[in-house]
C-alpha positions as CSV (number, residue, x, y, z in Angstrom):
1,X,39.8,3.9,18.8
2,X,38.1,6.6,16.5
3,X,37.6,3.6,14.1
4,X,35.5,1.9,16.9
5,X,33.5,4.6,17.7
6,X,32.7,5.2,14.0
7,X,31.5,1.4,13.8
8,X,29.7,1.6,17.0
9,X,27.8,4.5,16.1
10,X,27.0,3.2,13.2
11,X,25.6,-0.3,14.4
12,X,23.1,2.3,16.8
13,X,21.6,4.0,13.9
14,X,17.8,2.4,14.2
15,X,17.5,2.4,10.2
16,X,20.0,-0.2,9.9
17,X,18.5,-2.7,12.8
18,X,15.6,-1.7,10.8
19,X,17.4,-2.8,7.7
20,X,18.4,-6.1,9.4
21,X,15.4,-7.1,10.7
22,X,13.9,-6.3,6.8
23,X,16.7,-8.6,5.5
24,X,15.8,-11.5,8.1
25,X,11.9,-11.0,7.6
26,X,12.6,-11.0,3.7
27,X,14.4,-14.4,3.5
28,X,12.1,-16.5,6.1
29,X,8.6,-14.5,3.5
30,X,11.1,-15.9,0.1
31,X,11.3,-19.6,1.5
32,X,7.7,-19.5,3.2
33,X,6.5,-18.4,-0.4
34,X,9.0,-20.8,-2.0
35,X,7.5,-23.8,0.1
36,X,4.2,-22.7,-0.9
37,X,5.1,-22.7,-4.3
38,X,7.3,-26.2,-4.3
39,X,5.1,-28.0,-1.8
40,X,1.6,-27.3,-2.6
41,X,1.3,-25.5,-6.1
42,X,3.6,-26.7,-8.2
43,X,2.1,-30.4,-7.4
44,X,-1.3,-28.9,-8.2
45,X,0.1,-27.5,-11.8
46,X,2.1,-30.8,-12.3
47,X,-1.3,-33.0,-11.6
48,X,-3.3,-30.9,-13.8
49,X,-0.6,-30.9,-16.7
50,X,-0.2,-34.7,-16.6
51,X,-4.1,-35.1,-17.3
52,X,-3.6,-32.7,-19.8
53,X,-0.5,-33.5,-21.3
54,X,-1.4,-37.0,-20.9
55,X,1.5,-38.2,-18.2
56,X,3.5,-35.2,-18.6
57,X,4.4,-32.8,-15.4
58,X,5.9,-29.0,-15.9
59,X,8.9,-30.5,-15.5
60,X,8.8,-32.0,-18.9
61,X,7.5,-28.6,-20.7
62,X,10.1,-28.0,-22.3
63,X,11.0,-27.2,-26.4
64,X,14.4,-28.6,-27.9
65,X,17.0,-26.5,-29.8
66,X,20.0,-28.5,-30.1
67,X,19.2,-32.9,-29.0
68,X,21.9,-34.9,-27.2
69,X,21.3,-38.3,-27.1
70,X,22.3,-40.9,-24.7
71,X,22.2,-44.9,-24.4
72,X,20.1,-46.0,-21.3
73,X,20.5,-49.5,-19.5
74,X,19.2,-51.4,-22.5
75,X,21.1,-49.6,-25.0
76,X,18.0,-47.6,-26.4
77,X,19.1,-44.2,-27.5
78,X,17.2,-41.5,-25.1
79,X,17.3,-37.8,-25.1
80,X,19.7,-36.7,-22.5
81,X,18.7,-33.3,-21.3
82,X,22.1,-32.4,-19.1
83,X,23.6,-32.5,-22.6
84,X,21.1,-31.2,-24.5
85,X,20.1,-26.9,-25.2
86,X,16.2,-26.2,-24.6
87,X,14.0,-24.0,-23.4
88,X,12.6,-24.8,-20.0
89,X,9.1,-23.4,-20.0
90,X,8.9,-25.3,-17.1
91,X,11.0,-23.8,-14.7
92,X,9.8,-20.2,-16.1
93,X,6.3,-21.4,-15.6
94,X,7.4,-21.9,-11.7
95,X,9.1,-18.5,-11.4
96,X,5.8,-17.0,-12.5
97,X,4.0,-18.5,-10.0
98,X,6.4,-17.4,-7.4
99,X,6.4,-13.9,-8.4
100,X,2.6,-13.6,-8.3
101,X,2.5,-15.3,-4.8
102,X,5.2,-12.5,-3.6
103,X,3.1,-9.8,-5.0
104,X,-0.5,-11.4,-3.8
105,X,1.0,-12.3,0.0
106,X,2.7,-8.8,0.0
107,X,-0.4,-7.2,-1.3
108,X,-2.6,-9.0,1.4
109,X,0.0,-8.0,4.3
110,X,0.0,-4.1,3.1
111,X,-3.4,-4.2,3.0
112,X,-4.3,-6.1,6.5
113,X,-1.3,-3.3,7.4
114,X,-3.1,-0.6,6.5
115,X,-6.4,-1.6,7.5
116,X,-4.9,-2.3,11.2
117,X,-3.4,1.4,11.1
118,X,-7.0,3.1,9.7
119,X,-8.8,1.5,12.9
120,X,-6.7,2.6,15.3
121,X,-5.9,6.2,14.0
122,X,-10.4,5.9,13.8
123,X,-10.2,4.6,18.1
124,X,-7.7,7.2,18.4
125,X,-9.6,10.3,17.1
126,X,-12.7,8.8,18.4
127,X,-11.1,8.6,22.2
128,X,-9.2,12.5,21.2
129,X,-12.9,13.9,20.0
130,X,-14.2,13.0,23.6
131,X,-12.0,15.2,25.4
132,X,-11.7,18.8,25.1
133,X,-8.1,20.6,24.1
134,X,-6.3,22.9,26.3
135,X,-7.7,25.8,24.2
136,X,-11.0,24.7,24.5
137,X,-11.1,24.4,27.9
138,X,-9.8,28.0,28.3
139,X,-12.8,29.5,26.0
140,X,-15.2,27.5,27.7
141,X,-14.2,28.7,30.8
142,X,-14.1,32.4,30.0
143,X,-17.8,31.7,28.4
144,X,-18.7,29.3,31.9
145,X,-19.5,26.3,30.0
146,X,-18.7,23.3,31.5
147,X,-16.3,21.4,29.0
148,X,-16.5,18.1,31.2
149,X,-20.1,17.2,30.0
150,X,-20.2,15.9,26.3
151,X,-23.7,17.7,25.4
152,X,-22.3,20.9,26.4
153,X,-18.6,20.2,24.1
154,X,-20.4,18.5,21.2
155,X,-22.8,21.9,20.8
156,X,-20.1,24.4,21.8
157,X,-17.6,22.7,18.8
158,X,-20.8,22.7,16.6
159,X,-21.0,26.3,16.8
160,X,-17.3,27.2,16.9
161,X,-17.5,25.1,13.9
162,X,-20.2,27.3,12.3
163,X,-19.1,30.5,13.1
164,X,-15.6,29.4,11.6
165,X,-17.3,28.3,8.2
166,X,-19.5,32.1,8.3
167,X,-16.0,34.0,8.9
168,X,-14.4,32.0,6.5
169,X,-17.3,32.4,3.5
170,X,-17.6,36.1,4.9
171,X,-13.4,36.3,4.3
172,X,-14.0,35.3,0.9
173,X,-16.4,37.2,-0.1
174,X,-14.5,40.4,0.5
175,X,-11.6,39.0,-1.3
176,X,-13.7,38.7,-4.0
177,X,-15.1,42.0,-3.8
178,X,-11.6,43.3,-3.7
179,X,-9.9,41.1,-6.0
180,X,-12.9,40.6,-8.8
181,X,-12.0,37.5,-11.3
182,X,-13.0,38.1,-14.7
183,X,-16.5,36.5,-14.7
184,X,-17.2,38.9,-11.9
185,X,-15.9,41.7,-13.9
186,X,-18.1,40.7,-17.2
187,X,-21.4,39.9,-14.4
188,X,-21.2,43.6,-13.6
189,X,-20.7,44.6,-17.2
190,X,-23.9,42.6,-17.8
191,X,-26.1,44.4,-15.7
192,X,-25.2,47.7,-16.6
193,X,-26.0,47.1,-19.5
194,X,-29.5,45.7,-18.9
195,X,-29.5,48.9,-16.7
196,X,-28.9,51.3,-19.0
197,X,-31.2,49.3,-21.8
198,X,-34.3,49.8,-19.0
């Protein structure tokens, strides 16, 4: 029973649904972009290598280490490939062309992806940016503004926004004053000298 109740919990974890539905998703992407690749490119390349090559397709690109021959139906002696050790530059031109498909249709999904996300986190703050916080609302209140009318918000955040910046720069300035950095330090020495020269 404490077995089962291992397995069970671990089949509810959501990272490995997440994982399964990755694994599903990933094989039905592999043999849409392996259909791509079979069906409608590869064709393509072997049309374009047989005007090239003059009748040959990328299955024929290919160099020969070690020949086997063979007789065919006539008796003429033929290469036979199944017995034969060569390099396929065929078949390594075609897993090229798959992995730059993967990367291109994973590059154009991450990207329609992202661009999806960026809208709606843009309609989000958008819709957020018309409506006043809980904290807002307080201040407003205390100062009898009325935070429903977008005029009113827009130049009360304006000037929140302002005095913010002013406290902040202010802020910093005595931190500098306090805590002098080494080009302060030689500004100072500058002018008294110029000081004392006068």
């Amino acid at each position: 029973m404490k077995i089962v109740g291992e397995f069970k919990k671990f089949i509810n974890r959501g990272n490995i649904v997440d994982m399964a539905v990755g694994v599903i998703v990933g094989s039905s992407f592999t043999a849409v972009v392996n259909g791509l690749s079979n069906f409608v490119l590869k064709p393509l390349i072997n049309a374009l290598l047989y005007f090239l090559l003059d009748g040959d397709s990328i299955e024929a690109v290919h160099t020969i280490i070690v020949p086997a021959y063979k007789l065919d139906d006539t008796g003429v002696e033929v290469l036979d490939l199944a017995s034969s050790i060569y390099i396929d530059w065929g078949s390594f031109i075609h897993a090229i062309i798959n992995f730059f498909l993967v990367a291109i249709v994973l590059f154009l999904i991450v990207k329609v992806i992202n661009m999806v996300r960026d809208s709606q986190k843009k309609v989000f703050d958008d819709f957020i940016d018309d409506f006043p916080t809980r904290a807002e609302r307080r201040e407003m209140k205390k100062l009898k503004l009325n935070y429903r009318d977008q005029e009113i918000l827009s130049n009360y955040r304006r000037e929140k926004a302002a005095a913010e910046k002013a406290k902040a720069e202010e802020k910093a300035r005595k931190d500098r004053l306090e805590h002098p950095t080494t080009e302060d330090l030689l500004k100072d020495i500058l002018e008294e000298i110029k000081s004392q020269k006068q």
